[in-house]
C-alpha positions as CSV (number, residue, x, y, z in Angstrom):
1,X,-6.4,37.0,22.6
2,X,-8.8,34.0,21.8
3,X,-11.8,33.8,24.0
4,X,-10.7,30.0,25.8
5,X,-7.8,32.1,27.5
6,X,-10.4,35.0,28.8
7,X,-9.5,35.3,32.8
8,X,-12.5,35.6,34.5
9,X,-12.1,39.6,36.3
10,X,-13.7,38.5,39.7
11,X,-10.2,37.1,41.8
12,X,-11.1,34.5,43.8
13,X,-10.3,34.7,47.7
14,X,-7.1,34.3,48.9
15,X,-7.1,30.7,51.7
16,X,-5.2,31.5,54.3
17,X,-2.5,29.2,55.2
18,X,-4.5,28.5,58.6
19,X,-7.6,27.5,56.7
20,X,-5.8,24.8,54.4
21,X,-5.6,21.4,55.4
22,X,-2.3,19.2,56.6
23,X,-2.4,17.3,53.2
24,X,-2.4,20.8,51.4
25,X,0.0,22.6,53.4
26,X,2.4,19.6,52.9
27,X,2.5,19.8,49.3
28,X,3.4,24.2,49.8
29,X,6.0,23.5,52.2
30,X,7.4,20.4,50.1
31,X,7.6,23.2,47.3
32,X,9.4,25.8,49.2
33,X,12.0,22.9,50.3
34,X,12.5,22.1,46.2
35,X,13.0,25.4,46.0
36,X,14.9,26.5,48.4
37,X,15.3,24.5,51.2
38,X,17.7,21.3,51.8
39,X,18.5,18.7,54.7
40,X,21.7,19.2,56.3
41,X,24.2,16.1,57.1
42,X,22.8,16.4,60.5
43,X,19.5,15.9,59.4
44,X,18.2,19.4,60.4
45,X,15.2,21.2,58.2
46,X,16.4,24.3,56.4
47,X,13.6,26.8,54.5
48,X,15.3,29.9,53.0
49,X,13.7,33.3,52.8
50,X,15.1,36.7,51.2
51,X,14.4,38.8,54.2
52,X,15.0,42.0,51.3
53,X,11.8,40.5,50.3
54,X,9.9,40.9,53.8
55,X,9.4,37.5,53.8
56,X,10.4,37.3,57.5
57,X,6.8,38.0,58.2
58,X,6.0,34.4,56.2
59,X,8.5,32.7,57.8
60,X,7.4,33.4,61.3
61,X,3.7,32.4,59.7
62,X,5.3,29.1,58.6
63,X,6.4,28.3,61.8
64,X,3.5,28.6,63.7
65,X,1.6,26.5,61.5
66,X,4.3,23.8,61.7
67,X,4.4,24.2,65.3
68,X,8.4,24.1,65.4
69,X,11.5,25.6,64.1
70,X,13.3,28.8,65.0
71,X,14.1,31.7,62.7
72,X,17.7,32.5,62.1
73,X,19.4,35.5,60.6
74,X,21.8,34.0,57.6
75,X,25.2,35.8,58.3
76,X,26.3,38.7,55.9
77,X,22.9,38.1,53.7
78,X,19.7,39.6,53.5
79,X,18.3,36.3,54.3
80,X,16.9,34.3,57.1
81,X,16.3,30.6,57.8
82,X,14.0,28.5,59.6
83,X,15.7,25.4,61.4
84,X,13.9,22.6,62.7
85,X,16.4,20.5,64.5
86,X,14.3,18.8,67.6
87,X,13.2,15.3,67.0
88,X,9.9,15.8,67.5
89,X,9.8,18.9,65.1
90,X,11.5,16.6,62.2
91,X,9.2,14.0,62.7
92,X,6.4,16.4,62.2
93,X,7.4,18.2,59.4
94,X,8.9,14.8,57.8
95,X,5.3,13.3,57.9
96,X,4.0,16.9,56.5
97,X,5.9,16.6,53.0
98,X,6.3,12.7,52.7
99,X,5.9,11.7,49.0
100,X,5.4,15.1,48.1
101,X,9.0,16.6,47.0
102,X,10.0,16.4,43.3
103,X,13.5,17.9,43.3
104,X,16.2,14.7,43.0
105,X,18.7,16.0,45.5
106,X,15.8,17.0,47.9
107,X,14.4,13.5,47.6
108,X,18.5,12.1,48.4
109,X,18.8,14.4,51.3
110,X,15.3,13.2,52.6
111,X,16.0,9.4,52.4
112,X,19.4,9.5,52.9
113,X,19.4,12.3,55.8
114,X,17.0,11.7,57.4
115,X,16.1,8.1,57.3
116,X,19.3,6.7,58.3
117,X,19.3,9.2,61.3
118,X,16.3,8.4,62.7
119,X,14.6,5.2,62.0
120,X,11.0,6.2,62.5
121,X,11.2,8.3,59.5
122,X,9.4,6.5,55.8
123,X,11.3,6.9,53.2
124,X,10.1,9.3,50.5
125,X,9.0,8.3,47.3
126,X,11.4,8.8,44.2
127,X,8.8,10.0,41.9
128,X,10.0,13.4,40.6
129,X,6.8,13.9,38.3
130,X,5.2,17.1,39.5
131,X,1.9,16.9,41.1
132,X,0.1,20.0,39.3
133,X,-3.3,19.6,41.4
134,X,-1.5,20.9,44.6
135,X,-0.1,24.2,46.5
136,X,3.3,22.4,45.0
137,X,4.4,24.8,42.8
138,X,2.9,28.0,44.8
139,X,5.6,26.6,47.2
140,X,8.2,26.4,44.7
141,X,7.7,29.4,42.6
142,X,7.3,31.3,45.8
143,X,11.1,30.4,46.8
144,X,12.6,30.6,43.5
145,X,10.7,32.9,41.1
146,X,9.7,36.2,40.5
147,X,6.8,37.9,38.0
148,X,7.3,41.3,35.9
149,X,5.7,43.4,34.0
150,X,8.3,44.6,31.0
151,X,7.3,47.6,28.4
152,X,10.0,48.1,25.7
153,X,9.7,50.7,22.9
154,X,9.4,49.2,19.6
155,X,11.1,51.4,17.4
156,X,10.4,49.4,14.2
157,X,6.5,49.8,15.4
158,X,6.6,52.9,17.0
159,X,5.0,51.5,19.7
160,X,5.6,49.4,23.4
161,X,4.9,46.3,24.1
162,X,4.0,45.1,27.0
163,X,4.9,41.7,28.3
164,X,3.7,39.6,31.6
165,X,6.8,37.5,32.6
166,X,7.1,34.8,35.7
167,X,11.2,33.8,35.9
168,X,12.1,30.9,38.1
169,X,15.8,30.1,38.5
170,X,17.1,26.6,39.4
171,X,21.0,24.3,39.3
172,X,19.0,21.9,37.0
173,X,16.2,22.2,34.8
174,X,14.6,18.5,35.9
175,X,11.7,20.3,37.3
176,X,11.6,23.8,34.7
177,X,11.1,21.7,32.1
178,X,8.1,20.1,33.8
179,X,6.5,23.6,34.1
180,X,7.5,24.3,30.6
181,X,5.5,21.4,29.5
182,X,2.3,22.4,32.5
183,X,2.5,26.1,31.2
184,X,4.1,26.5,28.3
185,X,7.0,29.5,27.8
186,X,10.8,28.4,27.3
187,X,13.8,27.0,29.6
188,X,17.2,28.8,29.2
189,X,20.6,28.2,30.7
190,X,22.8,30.7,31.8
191,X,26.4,30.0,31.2
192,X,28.7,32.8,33.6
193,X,26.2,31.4,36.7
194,X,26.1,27.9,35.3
195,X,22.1,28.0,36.3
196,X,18.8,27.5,34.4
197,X,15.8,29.5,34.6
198,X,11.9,29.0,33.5
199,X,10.4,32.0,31.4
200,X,6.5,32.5,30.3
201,X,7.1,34.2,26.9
202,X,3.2,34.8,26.1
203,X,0.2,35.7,27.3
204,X,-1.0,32.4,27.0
205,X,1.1,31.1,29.7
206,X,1.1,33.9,31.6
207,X,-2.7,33.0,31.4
208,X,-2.2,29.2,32.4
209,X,-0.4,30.7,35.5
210,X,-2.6,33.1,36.7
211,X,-5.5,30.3,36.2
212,X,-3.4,27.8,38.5
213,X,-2.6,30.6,41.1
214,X,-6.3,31.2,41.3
215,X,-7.0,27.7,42.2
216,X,-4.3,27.2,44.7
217,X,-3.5,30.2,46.5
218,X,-0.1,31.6,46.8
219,X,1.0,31.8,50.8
220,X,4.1,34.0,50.5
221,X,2.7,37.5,51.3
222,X,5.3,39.4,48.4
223,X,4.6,37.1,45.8
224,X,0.7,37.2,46.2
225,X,0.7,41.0,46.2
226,X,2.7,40.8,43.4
227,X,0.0,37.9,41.7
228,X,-2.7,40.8,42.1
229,X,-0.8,43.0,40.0
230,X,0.0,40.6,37.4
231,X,-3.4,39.7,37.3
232,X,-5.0,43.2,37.2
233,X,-2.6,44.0,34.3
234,X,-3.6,41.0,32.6
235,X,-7.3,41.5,32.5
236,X,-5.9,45.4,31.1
237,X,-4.8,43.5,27.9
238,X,-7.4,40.9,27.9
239,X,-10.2,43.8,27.4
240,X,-7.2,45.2,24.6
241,X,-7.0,48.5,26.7
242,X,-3.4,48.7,27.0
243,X,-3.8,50.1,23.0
244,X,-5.5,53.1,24.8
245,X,-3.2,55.6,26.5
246,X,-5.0,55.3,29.9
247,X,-4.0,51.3,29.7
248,X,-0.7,51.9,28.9
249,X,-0.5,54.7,31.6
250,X,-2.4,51.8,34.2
251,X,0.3,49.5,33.0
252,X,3.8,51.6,33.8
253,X,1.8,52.5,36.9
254,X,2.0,48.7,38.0
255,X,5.3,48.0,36.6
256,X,6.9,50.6,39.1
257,X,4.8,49.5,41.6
258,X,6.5,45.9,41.1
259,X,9.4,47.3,41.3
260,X,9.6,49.4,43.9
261,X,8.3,45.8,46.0
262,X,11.8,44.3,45.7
């Protein structure tokens, strides 16, 4: 591992989604609405979360940093939604994440939506180039992606390999090309599902996304806990002590652990 990609092993403190500013927490929750979120025809807010993941806990948090909304369970899914349908609520959160979403159809809903429904709503801009020095894609990768830690035996080597994966999963691949291009790795489409998903395939941009998490903290409680890990394995490797049989051991250790999170 060349000595440019060394992660520094002091983590830096988490900033808690009370201490961020309005500008800042715009950008995360314009993230989780490219990711998984939309505008109904009736112009109410929708933010999924995979309540199999616990995230019920964030979006309660969310909520009472927005200051509106109301938590619904999604019928016959482990899922739950936050709604904001009052006036005032939409205006709010519409001022929160103006000229900050990058998904296409997200951008539609917004000037389409909600613009012609209530006239003291801006229009959005159309710009779907990804703003990389923002809590953006911690939104984003929080609603659609998942990291993994993956040790197959190598029978040709006689060895495992250990491998640091992040997986987003999206209809189009507009914006998972984008993060190819920010942090390297490959974009695949799955045919049966007729989706596309983002893969890190190295430790180098594994590396490049550990370095942007520790920059701009990641507010969904599962996938932070789960950033920890990552990171702890990485620093393993990066010191070349998954060769050792105490690594390796360290390594299984946190890929269960991962697991037994979902």
């Amino acid at each position: 591992m060349q000595k440019k990609n060394k992660l520094s092993v002091h983590r830096p403190s988490k900033r808690l989604i009370n201490d961020i500013t309005d500008d800042e927490f715009g950008y995360y929750l314009a993230g989780l609405m490219d990711g998984d979120g939309h505008i109904s025809t009736i112009g109410h807010i929708v933010i999924s979360f995979n309540s199999r993941y616990n995230d019920k806990r964030d979006a309660f948090m969310i909520r009472s940093r927005i200051g509106f909304g109301k938590i619904r369970q999604v019928k016959d899914k482990s899922a739950v939604n936050l709604i904001i349908s009052n006036k005032e609520g939409i205006a709010h959160f519409s001022k929160l994440i103006l000229n900050k979403l990058k998904h296409p159809t997200r951008i539609a809903q917004f000037n389409e939506r909600l613009c012609s429904k209530f006239d003291f709503i801006a229009k959005t801009s159309l710009n779907t180039n990804i703003n990389w020095d923002c809590l953006w894609f911690s939104g984003f990768v929080a609603a659609d992606g998942y990291i993994r830690i993956h040790i197959p035996y190598r029978k040709h080597r006689k060895k495992y390999e250990v491998r640091l994966l992040c997986q987003i999963d999206q209809k189009s691949d507009i914006l998972l090309q984008q993060i190819k291009s920010k942090f390297g790795g490959s974009v695949g489409y799955r045919e049966p599902n007729d989706t596309y998903y983002y893969s890190s395939v190295s430790f180098k941009s594994m590396f490049n996304l550990l370095k942007y998490f520790d920059n701009y903290s990641l507010q969904s409680t599962r996938f932070y806990l789960r950033y920890t890990i990552i990171r702890k394995s990485y620093l393993i490797i990066q010191q070349d002590l998954h060769l050792t049989s105490e690594g390796l051991e360290k390594l299984f250790r946190y890929k269960d652990l991962l697991k037994d999170m979902i």
